[in-house]
Structures are given as C-alpha cells and as structure tokens.
C-alpha positions in Angstrom: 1.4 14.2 -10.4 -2.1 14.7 -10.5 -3.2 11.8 -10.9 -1.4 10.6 -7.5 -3.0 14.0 -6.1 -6.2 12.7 -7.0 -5.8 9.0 -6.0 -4.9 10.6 -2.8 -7.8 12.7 -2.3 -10.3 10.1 -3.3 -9.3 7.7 -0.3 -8.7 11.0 2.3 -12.0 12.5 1.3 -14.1 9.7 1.1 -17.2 9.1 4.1 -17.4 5.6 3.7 -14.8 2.4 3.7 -11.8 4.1 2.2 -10.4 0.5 1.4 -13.3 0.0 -0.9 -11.9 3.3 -3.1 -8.5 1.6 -3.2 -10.2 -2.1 -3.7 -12.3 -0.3 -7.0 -9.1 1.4 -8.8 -7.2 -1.8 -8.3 -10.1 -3.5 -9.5 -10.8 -1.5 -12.5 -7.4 -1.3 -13.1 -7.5 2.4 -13.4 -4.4 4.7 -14.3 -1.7 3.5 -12.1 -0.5 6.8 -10.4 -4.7 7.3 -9.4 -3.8 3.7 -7.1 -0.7 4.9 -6.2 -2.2 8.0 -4.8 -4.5 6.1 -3.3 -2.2 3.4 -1.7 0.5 6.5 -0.6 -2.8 7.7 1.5 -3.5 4.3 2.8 -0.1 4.1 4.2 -0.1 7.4 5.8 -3.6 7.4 6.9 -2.4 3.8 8.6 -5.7 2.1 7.3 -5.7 -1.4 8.1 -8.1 -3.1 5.9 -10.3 -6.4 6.6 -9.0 -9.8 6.3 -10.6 -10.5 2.5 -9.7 -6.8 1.7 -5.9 -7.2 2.9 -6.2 -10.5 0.8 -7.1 -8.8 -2.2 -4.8 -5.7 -2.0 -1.8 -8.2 -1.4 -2.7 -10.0 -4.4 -2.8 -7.4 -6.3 0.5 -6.3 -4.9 2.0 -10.1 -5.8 1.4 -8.9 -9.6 3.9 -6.0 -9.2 7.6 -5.7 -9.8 9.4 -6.1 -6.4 10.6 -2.8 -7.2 7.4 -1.0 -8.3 6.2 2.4 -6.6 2.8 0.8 -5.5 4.5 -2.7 -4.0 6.6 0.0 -1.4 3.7 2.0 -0.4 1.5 -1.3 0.6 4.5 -2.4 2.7 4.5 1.0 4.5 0.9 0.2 5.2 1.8 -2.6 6.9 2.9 -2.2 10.0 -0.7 -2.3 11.6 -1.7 -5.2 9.8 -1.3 -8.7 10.9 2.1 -10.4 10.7 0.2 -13.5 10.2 -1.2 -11.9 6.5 1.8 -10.0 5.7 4.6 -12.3 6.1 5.2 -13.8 2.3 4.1 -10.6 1.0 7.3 -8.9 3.0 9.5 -11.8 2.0 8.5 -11.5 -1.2 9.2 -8.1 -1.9 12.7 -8.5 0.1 13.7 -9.3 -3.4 13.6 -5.6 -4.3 17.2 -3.8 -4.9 15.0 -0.5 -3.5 16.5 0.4 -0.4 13.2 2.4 0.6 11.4 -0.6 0.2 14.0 -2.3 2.4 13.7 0.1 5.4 10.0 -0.1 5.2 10.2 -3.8 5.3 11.9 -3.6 8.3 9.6 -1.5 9.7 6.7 -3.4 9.0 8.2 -6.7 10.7 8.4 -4.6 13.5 5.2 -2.5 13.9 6.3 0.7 13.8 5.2 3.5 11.2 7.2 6.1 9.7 6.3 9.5 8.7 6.6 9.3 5.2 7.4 12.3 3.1 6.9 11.6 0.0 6.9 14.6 -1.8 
C-alpha cells in the first residue's frame, strides 16, 4: 500500500504535466503498485492526456492482463478521452471476467465518470 500511496501522490503533487510522471514509471518500468498509484490518480483526477501520450499509456496497457489492476484504472480514465483512441483498447479489455472493469467499460463508452472509491 505505500507504494500506491506514493504513485498517487507523485502525479497529485506534481506542478508540471502529470502525464509525464505516469509516462516515466511506465517507462522505467518502476514497481508496479508506484504506476498503479499513479494511474488510480489519473482516473480520479480525470486527466486526459495528449494524443502521443494516450498512445503510449494504451500501449502499455495492451501489455497487461485484461484482468490486471492497472488495465481497470486506465479504462476509468477514459471517459474524457476520445472514443476515436479508446475504442480497441475498451474492446480489448471487454475480455476481462472483472466485473469492475466491466462497469467502467461501460462507462467510458458513454462519457461519464464515476467516483471511484477505491480504498
């Protein structure tokens, strides 16, 4: 758990492009509960990155288990983004047996946000 606190904190406290802080741990590959901190903030700060940066984050994503932690908190960050960037992503991660990841599917399809409470 505090490694999710601190993934968390890095992306809420940061000045700057708070996608780049997620973009770096993904990058680096850094301890997987720091990026899921990091992604759980994404989705409740509603950040919607850039085109390249959405790009990269989904690609990442495509490398995870349909069922994986990270995978369901980059669909709840996705109902802001572009349906147009999203759309195999969701498809894709329909796959999961998760039936969080399912309602969060559906939400991102659709637009809307949820106030997640993840802990």
């Amino acid at each position: 758990m505090p490694y999710l606190a601190i993934g968390d904190a890095l992306v809420r406290l940061c000045r700057g492009n708070k996608i780049a802080i997620i973009l770096r741990l993904i990058e680096e590959r850094r301890h997987s509960m720091l990026i899921d901190g990091a992604f759980r903030a994404m989705a409740m700060l509603r950040l919607v990155p850039s085109e390249e940066e959405m790009s990269r984050i989904l690609d990442y994503a495509a490398s995870l288990s349909v069922n994986d932690g990270n995978r369901f908190w980059i669909v709840a960050a996705c109902p802001g983004w572009p349906a147009s960037t999203t759309e195999r992503f969701l498809e894709d991660t329909a796959n999961s047996t998760r039936t969080d990841v399912h309602e969060a599917i559906l939400l991102a399809q659709s637009g809307k946000y949820k106030v997640w409470h993840p802990l």
